[in-house]
Each structure stands twice: as structure tokens, then as C-alpha cells.
NUKE-747960 format. One record per atom (N, C-alpha, C): residue number from 1; residue in one letter; atom name; x, z, y. Coordinates in steps of 0.02 Angstrom, whole numbers, padded with zeros to 5 digits, always signed. Example, Ala and Ser with C-alpha at 12.3 -4.5 7.8 and 13.67 -1.06 7.14 Angstrom:
! residues 2
+-----+----+----+--------+--------+--------+
|   i | aa | at |      X |      Z |      Y |
+-----+----+----+--------+--------+--------+
|   1 |  A |  N | +00660 | +00390 | -00284 |
|   1 |  A | CA | +00615 | +00390 | -00225 |
|   1 |  A |  C | +00660 | +00390 | -00165 |
|   2 |  S |  N | +00642 | +00354 | -00112 |
|   2 |  S | CA | +00684 | +00357 | -00053 |
|   2 |  S |  C | +00645 | +00394 | +00002 |
+-----+----+----+--------+--------+--------+
This chain:
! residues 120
+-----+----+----+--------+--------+--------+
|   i | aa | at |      X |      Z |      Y |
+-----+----+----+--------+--------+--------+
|   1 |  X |  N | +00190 | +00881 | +00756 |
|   1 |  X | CA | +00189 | +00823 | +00797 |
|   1 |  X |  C | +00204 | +00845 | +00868 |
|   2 |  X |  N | +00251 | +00831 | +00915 |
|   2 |  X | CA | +00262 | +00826 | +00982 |
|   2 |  X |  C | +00242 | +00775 | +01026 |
|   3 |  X |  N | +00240 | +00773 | +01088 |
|   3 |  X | CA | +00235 | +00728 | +01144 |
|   3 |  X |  C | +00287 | +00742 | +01175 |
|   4 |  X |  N | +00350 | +00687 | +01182 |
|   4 |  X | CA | +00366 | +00719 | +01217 |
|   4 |  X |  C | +00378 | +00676 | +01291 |
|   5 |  X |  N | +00394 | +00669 | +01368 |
|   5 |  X | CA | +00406 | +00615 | +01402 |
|   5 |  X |  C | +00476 | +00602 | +01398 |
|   6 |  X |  N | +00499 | +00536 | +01408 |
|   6 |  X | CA | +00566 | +00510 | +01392 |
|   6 |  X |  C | +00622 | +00535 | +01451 |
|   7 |  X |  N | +00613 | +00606 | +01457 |
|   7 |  X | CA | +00652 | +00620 | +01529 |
|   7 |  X |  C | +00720 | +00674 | +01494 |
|   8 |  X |  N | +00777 | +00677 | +01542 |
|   8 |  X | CA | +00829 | +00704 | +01524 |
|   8 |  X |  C | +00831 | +00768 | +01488 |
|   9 |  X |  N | +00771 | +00785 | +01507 |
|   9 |  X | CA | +00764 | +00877 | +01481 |
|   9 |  X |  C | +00748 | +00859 | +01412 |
|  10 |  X |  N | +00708 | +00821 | +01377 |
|  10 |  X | CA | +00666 | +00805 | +01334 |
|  10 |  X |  C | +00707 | +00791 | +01256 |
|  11 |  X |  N | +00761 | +00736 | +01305 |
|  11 |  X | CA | +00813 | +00724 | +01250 |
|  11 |  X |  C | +00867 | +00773 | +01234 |
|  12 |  X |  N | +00895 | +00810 | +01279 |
|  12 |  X | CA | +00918 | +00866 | +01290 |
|  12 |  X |  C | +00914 | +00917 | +01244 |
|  13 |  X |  N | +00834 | +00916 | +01239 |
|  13 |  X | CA | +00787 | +00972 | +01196 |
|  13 |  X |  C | +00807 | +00921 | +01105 |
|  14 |  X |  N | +00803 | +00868 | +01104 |
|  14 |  X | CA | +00802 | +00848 | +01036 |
|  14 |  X |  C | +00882 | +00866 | +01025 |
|  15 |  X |  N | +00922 | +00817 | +01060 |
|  15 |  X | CA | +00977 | +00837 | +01029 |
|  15 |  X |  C | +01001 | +00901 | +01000 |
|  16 |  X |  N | +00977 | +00970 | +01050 |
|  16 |  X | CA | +01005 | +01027 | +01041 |
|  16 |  X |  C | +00961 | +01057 | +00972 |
|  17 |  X |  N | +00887 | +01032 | +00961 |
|  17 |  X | CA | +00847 | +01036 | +00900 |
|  17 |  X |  C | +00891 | +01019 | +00845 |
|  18 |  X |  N | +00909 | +00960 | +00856 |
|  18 |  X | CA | +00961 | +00909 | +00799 |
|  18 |  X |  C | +01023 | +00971 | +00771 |
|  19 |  X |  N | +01057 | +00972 | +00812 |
|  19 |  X | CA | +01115 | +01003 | +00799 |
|  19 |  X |  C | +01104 | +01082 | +00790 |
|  20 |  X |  N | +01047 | +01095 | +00776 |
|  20 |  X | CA | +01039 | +01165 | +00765 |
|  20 |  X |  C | +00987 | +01169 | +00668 |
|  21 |  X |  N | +01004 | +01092 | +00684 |
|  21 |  X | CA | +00954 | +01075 | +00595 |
|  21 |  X |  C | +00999 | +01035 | +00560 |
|  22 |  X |  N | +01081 | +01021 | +00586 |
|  22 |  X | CA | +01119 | +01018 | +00553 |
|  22 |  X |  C | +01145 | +01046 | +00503 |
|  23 |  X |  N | +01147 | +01024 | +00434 |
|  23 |  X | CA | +01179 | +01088 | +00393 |
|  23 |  X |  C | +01240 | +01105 | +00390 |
|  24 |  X |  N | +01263 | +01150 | +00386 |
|  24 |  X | CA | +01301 | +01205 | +00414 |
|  24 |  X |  C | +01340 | +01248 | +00337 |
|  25 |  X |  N | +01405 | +01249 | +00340 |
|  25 |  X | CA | +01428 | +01276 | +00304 |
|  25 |  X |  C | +01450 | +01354 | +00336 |
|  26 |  X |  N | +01439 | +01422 | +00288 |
|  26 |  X | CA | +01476 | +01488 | +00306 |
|  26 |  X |  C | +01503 | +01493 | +00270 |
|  27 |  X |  N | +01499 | +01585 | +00270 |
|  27 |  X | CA | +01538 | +01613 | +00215 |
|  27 |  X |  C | +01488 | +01640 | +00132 |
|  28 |  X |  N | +01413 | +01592 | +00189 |
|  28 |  X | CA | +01374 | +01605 | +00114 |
|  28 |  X |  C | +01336 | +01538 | +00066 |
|  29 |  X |  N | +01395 | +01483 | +00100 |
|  29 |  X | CA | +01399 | +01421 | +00075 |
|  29 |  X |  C | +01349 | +01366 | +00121 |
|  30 |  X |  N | +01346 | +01293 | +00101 |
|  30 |  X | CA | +01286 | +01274 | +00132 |
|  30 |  X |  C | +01220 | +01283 | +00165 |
|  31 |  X |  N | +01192 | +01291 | +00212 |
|  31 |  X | CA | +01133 | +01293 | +00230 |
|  31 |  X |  C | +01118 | +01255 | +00269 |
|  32 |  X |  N | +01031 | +01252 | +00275 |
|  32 |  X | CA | +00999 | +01219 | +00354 |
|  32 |  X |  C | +00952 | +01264 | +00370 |
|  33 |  X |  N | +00927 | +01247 | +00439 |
|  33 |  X | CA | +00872 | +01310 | +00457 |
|  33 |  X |  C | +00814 | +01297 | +00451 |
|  34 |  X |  N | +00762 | +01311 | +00471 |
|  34 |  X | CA | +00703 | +01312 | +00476 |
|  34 |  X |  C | +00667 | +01271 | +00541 |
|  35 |  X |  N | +00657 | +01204 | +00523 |
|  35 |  X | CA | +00630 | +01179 | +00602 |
|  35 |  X |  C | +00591 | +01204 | +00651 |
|  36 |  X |  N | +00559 | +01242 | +00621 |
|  36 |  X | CA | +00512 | +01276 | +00689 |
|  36 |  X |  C | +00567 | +01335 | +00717 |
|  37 |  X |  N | +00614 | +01359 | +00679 |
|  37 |  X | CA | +00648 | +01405 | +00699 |
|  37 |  X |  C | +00692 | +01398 | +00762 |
|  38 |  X |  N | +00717 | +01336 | +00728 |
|  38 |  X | CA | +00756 | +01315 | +00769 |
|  38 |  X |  C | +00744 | +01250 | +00846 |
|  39 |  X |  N | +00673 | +01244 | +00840 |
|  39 |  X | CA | +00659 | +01234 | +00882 |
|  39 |  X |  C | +00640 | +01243 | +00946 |
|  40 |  X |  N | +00605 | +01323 | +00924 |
|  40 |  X | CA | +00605 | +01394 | +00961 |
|  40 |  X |  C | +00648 | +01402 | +00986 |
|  41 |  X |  N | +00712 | +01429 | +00974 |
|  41 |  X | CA | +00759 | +01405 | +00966 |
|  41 |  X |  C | +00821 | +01370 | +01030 |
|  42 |  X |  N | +00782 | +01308 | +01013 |
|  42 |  X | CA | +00797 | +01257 | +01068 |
|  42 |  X |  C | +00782 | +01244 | +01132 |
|  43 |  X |  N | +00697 | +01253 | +01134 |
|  43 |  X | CA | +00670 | +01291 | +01178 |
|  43 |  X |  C | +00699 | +01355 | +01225 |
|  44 |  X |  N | +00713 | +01385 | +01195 |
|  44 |  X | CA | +00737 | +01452 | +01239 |
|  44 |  X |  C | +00817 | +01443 | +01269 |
|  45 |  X |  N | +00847 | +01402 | +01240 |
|  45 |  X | CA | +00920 | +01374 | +01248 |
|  45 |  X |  C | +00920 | +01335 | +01324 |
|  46 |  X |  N | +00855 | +01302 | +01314 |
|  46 |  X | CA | +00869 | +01244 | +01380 |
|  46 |  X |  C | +00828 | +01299 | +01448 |
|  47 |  X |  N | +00802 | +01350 | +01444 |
|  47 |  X | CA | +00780 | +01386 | +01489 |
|  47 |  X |  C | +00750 | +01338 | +01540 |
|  48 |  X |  N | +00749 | +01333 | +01606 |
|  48 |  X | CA | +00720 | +01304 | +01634 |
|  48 |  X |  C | +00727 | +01245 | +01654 |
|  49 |  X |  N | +00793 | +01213 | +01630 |
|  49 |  X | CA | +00794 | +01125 | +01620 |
|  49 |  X |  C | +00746 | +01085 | +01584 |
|  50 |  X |  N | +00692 | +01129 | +01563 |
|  50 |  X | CA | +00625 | +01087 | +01537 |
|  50 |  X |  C | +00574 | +01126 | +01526 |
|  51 |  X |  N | +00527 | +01084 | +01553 |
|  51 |  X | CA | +00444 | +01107 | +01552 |
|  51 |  X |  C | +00397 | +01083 | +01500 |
|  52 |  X |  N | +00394 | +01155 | +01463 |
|  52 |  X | CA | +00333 | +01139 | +01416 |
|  52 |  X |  C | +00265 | +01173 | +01413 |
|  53 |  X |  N | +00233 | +01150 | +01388 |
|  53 |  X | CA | +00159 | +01197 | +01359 |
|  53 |  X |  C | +00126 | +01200 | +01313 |
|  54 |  X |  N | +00105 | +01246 | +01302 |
|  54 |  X | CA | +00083 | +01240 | +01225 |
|  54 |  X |  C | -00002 | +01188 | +01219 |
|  55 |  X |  N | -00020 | +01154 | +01165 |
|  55 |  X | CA | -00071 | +01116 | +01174 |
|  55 |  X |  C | -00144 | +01181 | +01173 |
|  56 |  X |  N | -00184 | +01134 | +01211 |
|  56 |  X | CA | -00230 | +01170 | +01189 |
|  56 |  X |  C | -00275 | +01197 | +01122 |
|  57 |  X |  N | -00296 | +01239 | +01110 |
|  57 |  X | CA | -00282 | +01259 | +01040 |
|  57 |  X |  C | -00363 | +01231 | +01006 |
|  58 |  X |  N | -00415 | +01208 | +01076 |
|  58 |  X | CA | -00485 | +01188 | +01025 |
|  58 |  X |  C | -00476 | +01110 | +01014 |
|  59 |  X |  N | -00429 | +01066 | +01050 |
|  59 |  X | CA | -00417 | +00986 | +01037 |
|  59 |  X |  C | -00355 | +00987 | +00999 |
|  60 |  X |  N | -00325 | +01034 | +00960 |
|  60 |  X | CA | -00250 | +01036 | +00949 |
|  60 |  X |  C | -00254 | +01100 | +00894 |
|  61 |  X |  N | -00293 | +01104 | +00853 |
|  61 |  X | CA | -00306 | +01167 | +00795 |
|  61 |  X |  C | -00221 | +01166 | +00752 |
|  62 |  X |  N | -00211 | +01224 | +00732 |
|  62 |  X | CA | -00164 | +01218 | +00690 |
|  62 |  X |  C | -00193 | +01207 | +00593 |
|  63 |  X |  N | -00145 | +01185 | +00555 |
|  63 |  X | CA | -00170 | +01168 | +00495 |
|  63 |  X |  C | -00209 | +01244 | +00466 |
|  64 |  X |  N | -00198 | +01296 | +00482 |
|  64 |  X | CA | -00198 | +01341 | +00450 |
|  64 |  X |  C | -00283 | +01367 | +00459 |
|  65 |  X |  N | -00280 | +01344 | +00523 |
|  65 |  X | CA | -00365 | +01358 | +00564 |
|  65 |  X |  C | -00410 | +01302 | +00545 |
|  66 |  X |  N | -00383 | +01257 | +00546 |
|  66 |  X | CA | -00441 | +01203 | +00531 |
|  66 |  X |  C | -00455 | +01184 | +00465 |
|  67 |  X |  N | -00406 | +01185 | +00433 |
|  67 |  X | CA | -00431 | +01181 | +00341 |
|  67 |  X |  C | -00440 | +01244 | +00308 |
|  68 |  X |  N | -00429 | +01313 | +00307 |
|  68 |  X | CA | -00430 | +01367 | +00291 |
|  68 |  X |  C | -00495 | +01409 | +00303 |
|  69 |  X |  N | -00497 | +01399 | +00359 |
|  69 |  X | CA | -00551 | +01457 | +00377 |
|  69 |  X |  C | -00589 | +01415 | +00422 |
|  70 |  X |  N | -00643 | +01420 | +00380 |
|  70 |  X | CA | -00717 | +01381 | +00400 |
|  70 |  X |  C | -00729 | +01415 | +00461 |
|  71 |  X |  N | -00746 | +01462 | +00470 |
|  71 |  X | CA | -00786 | +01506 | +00519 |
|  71 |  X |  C | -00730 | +01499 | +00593 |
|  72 |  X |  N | -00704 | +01449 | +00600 |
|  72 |  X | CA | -00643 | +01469 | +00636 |
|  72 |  X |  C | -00683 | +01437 | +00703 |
|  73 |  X |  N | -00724 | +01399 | +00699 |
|  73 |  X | CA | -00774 | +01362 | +00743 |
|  73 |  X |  C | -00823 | +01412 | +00781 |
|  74 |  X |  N | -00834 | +01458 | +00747 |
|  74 |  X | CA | -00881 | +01508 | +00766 |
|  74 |  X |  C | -00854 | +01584 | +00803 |
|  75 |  X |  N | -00772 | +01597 | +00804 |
|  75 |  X | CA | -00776 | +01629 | +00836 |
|  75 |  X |  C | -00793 | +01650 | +00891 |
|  76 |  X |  N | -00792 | +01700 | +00932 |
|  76 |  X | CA | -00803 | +01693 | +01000 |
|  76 |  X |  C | -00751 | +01696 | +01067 |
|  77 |  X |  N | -00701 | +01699 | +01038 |
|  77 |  X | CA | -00638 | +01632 | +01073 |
|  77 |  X |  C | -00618 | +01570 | +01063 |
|  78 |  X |  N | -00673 | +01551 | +01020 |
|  78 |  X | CA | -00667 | +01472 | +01027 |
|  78 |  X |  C | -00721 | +01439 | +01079 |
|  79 |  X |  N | -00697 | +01419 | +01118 |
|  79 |  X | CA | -00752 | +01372 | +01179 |
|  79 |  X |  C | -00736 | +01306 | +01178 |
|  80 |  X |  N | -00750 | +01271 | +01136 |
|  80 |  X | CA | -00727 | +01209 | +01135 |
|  80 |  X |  C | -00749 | +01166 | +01178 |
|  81 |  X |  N | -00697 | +01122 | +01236 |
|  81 |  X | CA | -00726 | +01087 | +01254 |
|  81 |  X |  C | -00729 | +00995 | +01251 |
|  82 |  X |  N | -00717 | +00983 | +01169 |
|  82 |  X | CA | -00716 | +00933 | +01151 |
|  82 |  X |  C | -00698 | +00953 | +01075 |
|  83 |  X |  N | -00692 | +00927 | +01024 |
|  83 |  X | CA | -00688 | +00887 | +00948 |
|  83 |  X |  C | -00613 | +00896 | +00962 |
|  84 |  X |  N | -00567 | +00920 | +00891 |
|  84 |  X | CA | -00501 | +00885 | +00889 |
|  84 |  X |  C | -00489 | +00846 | +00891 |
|  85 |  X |  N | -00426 | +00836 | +00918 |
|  85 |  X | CA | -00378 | +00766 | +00948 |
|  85 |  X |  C | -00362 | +00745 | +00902 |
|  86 |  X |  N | -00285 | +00817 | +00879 |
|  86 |  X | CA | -00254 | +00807 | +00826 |
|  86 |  X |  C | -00259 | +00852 | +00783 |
|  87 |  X |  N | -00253 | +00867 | +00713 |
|  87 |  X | CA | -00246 | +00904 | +00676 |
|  87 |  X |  C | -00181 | +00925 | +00636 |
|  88 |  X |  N | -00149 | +00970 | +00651 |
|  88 |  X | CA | -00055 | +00982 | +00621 |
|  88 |  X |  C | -00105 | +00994 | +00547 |
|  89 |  X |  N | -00071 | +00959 | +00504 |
|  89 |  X | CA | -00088 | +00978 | +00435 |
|  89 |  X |  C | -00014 | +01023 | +00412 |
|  90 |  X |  N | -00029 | +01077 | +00424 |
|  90 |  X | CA | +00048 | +01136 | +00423 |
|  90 |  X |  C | +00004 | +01184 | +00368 |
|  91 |  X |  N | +00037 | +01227 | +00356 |
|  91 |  X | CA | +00032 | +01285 | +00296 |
|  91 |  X |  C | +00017 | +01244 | +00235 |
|  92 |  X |  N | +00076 | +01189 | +00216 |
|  92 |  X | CA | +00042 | +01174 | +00164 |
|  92 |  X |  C | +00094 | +01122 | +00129 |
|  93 |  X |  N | +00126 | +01127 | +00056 |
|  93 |  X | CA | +00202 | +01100 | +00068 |
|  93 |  X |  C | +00175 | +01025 | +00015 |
|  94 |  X |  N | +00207 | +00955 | +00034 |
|  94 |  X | CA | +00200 | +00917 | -00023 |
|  94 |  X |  C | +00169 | +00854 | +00015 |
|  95 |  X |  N | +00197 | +00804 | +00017 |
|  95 |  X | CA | +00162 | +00737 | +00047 |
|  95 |  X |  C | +00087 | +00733 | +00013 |
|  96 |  X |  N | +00107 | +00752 | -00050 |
|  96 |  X | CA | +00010 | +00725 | -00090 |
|  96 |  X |  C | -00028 | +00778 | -00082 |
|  97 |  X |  N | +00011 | +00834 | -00071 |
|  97 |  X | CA | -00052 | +00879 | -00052 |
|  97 |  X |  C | -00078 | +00886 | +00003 |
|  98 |  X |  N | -00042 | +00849 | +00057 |
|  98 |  X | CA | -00055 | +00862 | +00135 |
|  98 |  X |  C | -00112 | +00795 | +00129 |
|  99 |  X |  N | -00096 | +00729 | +00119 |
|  99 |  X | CA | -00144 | +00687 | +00091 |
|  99 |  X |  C | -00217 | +00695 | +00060 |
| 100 |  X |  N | -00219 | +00715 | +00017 |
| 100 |  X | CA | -00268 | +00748 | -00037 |
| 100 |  X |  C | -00313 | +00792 | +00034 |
| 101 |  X |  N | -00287 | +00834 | +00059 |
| 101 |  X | CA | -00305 | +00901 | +00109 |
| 101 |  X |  C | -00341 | +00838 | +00166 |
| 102 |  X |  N | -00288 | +00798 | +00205 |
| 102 |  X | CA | -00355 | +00750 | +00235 |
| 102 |  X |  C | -00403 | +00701 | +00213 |
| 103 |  X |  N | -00382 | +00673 | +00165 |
| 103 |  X | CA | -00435 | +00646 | +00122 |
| 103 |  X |  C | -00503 | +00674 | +00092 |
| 104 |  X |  N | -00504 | +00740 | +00079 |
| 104 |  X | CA | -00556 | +00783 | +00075 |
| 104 |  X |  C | -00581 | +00808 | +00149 |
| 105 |  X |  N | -00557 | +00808 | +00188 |
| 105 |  X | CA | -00588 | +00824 | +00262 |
| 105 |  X |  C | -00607 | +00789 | +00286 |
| 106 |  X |  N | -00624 | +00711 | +00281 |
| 106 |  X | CA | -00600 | +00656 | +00288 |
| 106 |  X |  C | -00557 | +00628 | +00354 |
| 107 |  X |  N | -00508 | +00645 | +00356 |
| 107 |  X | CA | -00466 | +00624 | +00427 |
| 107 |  X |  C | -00437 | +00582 | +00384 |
| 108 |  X |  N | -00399 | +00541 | +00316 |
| 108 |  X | CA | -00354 | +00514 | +00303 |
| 108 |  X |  C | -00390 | +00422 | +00307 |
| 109 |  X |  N | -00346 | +00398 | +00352 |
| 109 |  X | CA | -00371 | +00326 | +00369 |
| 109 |  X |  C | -00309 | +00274 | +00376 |
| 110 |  X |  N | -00279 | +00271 | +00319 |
| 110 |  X | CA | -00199 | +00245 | +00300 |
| 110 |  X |  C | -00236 | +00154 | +00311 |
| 111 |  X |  N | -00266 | +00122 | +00319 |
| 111 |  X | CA | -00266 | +00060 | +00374 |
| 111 |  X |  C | -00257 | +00048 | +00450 |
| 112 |  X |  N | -00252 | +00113 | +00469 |
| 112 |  X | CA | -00249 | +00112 | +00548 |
| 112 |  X |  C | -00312 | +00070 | +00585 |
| 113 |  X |  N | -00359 | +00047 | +00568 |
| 113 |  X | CA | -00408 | +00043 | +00578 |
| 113 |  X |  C | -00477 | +00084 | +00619 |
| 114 |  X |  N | -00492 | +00083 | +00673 |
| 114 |  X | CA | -00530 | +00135 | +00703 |
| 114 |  X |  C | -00587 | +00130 | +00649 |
| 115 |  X |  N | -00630 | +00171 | +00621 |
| 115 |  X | CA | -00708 | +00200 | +00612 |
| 115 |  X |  C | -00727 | +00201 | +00678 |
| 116 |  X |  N | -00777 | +00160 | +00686 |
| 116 |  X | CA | -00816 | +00185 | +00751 |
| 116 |  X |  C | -00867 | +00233 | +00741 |
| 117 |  X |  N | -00890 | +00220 | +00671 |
| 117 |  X | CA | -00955 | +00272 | +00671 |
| 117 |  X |  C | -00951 | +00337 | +00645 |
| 118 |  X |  N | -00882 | +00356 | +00677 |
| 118 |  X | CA | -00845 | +00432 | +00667 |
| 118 |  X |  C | -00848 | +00469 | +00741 |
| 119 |  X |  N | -00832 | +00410 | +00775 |
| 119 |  X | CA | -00847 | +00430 | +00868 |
| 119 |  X |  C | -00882 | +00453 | +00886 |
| 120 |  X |  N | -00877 | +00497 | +00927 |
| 120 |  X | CA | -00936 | +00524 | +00968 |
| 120 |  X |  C | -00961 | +00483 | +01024 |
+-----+----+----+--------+--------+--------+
């Protein structure tokens, strides 16, 4: 998931994402790349025509930290200073299994409907 603001660098950055996740014929037939690869990638292409940062990592866990490894709360570089925002449900391939994975955590809330008595 990105944020991104609707400014020239931003789109800049998608298009050049786009056309680098185009598939692509060689000399070892069809391919496409790897989106994070090539997003990286894209990133490093636009050099300083755009400003990014990485999210913070205790409101912004990656899938791998927050469903995987329980104890990930307890290290002692984690200082959290709030509950996740968002959760990337990443390391993990398959619409029903990424489903299934928040549904057992319980983050999956397919009415769009707030729970209030989930809030802090």
C-alpha cells in the first residue's frame, strides 16, 4: 500500500514504476519483473525529483513481523508509540490466504463499517 501526494514527482514515480512492470520481450522470451524490484528501482531513477520516507515501522509493521513472529512486540527496538495503522499483509501469496490470515487476526472487516469497540 502507498500514499502517495498528487504532485509531479509522484506521478513521475508511477509512470516510470509502470513501464518498468511492463512485460518485456528478450532473448530469453517474455517476462515481467518483480514490483518491489522495480519499484526500488524507480525510486533510485527519479533521484532527487522526489521525496520519500519510509513509514514508520511500529504504526506500519510489515506482513512478515506482524503475523509471523509473535514476540515481535517485545523486542527491545520496538517503542511503540501507538497500535498499527496499517498492516501490509506481504510474505504470503493468494487472495484467500491473505483473507483467511486477517480474518484470524481479526483485521478483516469487508462491510467497511467502523467497530467502535475495537478503538482505543
Amino acid at each position: 500500500m502507498l500514499y502517495l501526494e498528487p504532485t509531479a514527482g509522484a506521478i513521475e514515480l508511477l509512470r516510470i514504476w509502470r513501464d518498468k512492470l511492463t512485460p518485456k520481450d528478450d532473448a530469453d522470451g517474455p517476462h515481467t519483473t518483480v514490483d518491489q524490484f522495480s519499484f526500488n528501482s524507480a525510486i533510485r531513477d527519479m533521484g532527487d525529483r522526489l521525496h520519500w520516507e519510509m513509514l514508520e515501522g511500529d504504526a506500519f509493521p510489515p506482513g512478515f513481523m506482524f503475523f509471523k513472529d509473535s514476540g515481535w512486540k517485545h523486542r527491545d527496538s520496538w517503542h511503540p508509540t501507538r497500535e498499527p495503522v496499517i498492516v501490509h499483509n506481504n510474505w504470503i501469496k493468494g487472495g484467500d490466504n491473505k483473507r483467511r490470515r486477517f480474518v484470524d487476526a481479526g483485521l478483516w472487516n469487508p462491510s467497511g463499517k467502523l467497530d467502535v469497540s475495537k478503538c482505543s
